[in-house]
PAZAPA-4460 file (N, C-alpha, C; in steps of 0.05 Angstrom, whole numbers, plus 32768, in hexadecimal, padded with zeros to 4 digits):
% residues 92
    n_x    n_y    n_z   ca_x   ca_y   ca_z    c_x    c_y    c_z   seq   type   mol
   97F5   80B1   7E23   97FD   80A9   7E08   980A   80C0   7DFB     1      X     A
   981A   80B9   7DEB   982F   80CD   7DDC   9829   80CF   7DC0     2      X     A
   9821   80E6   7DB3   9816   80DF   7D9C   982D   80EE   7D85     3      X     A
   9837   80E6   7D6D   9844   80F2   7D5B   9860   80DA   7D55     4      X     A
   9867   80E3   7D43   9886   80D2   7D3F   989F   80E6   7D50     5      X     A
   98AD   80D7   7D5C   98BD   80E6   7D76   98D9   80F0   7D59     6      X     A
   98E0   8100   7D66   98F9   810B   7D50   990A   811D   7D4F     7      X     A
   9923   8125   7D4A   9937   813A   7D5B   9934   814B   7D4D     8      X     A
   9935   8169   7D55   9933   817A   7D42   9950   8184   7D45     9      X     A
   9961   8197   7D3B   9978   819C   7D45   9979   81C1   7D44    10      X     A
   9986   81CB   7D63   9982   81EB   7D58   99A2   81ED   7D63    11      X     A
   99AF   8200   7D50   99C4   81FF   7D4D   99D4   8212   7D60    12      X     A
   99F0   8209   7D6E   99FF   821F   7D7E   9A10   8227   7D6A    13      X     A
   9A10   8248   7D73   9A1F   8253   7D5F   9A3A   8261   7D76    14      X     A
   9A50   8253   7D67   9A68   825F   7D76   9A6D   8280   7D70    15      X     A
   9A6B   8294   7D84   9A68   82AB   7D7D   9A86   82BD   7D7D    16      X     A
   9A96   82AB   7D7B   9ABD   82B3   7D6D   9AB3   82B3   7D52    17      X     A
   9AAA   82A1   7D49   9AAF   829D   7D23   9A8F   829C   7D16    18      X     A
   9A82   82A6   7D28   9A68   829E   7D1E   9A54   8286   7D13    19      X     A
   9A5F   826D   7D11   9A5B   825C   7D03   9A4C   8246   7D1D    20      X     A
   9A40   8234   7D12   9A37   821D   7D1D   9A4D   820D   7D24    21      X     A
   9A4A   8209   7D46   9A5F   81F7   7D50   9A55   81E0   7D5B    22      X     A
   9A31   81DC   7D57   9A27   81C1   7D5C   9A0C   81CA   7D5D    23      X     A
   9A01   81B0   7D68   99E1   81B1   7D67   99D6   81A2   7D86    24      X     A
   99C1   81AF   7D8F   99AB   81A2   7DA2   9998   8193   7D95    25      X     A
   9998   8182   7DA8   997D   8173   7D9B   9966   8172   7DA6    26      X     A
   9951   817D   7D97   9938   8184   7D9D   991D   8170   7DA2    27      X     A
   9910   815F   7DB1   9902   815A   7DAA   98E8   815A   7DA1    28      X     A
   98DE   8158   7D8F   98C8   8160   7D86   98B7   813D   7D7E    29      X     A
   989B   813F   7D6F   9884   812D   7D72   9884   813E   7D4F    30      X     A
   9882   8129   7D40   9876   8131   7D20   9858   812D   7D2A    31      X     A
   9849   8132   7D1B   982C   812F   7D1A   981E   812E   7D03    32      X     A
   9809   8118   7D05   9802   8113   7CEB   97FE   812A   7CCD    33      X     A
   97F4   8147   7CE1   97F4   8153   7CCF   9808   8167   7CC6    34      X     A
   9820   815B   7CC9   983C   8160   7CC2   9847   8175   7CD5    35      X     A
   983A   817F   7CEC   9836   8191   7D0B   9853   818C   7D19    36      X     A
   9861   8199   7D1E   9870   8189   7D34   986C   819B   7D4F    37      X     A
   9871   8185   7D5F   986E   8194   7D7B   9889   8189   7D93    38      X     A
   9884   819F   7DA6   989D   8191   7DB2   9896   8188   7DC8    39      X     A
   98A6   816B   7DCC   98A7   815D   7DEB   98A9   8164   7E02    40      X     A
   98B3   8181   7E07   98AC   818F   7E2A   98A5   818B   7E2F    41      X     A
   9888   8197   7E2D   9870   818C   7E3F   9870   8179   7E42    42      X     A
   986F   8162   7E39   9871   8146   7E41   9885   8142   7E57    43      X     A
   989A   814A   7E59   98AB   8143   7E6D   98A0   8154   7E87    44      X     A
   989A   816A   7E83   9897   8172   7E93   987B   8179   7EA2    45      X     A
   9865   815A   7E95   9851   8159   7EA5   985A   8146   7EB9    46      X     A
   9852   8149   7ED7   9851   8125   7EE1   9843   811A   7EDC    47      X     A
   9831   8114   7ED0   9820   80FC   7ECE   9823   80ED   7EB2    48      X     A
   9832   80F4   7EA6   9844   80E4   7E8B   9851   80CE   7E9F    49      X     A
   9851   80BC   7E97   985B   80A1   7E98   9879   80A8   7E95    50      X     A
   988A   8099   7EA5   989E   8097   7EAE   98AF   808B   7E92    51      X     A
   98A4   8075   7E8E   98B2   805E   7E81   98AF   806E   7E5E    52      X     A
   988D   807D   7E5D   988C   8087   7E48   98A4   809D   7E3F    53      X     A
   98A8   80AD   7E4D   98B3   80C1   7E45   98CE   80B5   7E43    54      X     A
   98E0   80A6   7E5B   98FE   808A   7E4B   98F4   8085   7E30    55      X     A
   98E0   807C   7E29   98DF   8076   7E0E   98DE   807F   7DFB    56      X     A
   98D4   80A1   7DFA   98D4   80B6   7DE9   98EF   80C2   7DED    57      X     A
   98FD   80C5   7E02   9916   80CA   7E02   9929   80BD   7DF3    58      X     A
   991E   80A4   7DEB   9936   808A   7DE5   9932   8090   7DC8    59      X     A
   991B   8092   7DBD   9920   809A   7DA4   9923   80B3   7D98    60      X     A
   991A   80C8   7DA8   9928   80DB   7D97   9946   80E2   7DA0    61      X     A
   994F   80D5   7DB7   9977   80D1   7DBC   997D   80C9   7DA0    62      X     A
   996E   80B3   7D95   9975   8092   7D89   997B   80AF   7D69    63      X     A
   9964   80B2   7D60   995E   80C6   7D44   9972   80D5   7D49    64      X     A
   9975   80EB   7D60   9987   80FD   7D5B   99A9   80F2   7D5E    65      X     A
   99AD   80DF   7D5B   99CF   80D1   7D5A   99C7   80C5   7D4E    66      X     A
   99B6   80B3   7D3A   99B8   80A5   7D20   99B7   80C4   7D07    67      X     A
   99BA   80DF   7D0F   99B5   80F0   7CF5   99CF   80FD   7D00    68      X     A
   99DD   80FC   7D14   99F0   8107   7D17   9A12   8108   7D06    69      X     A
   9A0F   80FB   7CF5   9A27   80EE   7CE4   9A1E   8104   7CC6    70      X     A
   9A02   8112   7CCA   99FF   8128   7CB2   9A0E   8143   7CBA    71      X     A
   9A13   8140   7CD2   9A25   8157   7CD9   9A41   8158   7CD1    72      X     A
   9A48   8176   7CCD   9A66   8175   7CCD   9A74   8164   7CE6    73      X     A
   9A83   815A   7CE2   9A99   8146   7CF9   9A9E   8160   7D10    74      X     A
   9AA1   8174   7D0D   9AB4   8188   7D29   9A91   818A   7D2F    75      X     A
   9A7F   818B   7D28   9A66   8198   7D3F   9A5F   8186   7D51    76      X     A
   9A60   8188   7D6D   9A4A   8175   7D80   9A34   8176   7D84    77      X     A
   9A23   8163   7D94   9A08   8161   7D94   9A02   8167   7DB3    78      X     A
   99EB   816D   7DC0   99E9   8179   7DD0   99C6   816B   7DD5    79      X     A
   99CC   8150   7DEE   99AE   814E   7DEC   99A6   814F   7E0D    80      X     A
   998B   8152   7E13   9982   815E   7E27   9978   8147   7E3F    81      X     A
   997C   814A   7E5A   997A   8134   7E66   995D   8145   7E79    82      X     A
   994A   8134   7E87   9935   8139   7E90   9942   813E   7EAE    83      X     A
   9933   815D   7EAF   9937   8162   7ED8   9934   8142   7EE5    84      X     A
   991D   813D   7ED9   990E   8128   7EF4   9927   8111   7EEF    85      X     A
   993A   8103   7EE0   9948   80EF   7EDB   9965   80FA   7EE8    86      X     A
   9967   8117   7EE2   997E   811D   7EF5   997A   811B   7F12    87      X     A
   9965   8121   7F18   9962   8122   7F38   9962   8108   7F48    88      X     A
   9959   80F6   7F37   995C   80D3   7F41   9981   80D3   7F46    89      X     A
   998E   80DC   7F32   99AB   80DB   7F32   99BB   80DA   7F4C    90      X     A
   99A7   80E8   7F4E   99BA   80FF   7F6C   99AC   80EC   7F88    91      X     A
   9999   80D1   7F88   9989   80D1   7F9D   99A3   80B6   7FA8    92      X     A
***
């Protein structure tokens, strides 16, 4: 079981010609009741997390971090992270 509200955090790339923010990664993290956040690694990177669980925590914090993406300036991109274990099916 997955406990917290799933949710993107964003940490910013900084283009190091002009210094400035040229986009964002998206982080995911778990809010927690007592306003805690924590992040989803570990989760991915236990095996014994549920397969289907972690597609589904993936799906929503993809889903959050491209429904807040339109608060960004238009020239920054987003940058979100795909699981070893989903790439390696890729390749089978």
């Amino acid at each position: 079981m997955i406990d917290g509200q799933p949710l993107a955090c964003f940490q910013p790339f900084i283009d190091t010609a002009t210094g400035r923010i040229a986009g964002v990664e998206a982080l995911g993290r778990l809010l927690q009741a007592d306003g805690r956040m924590q992040s989803v690694g570990p989760l991915f990177a236990e095996p014994k997390t549920a397969s289907s669980a972690l597609r589904r925590l993936d799906r929503q914090i993809r889903d959050n971090a491209l429904s807040r993406l339109h608060e960004a300036p238009p020239d920054w991109f987003l940058s979100l992270n795909i699981s070893p274990r989903w790439i390696s099916r890729l390749r089978a």
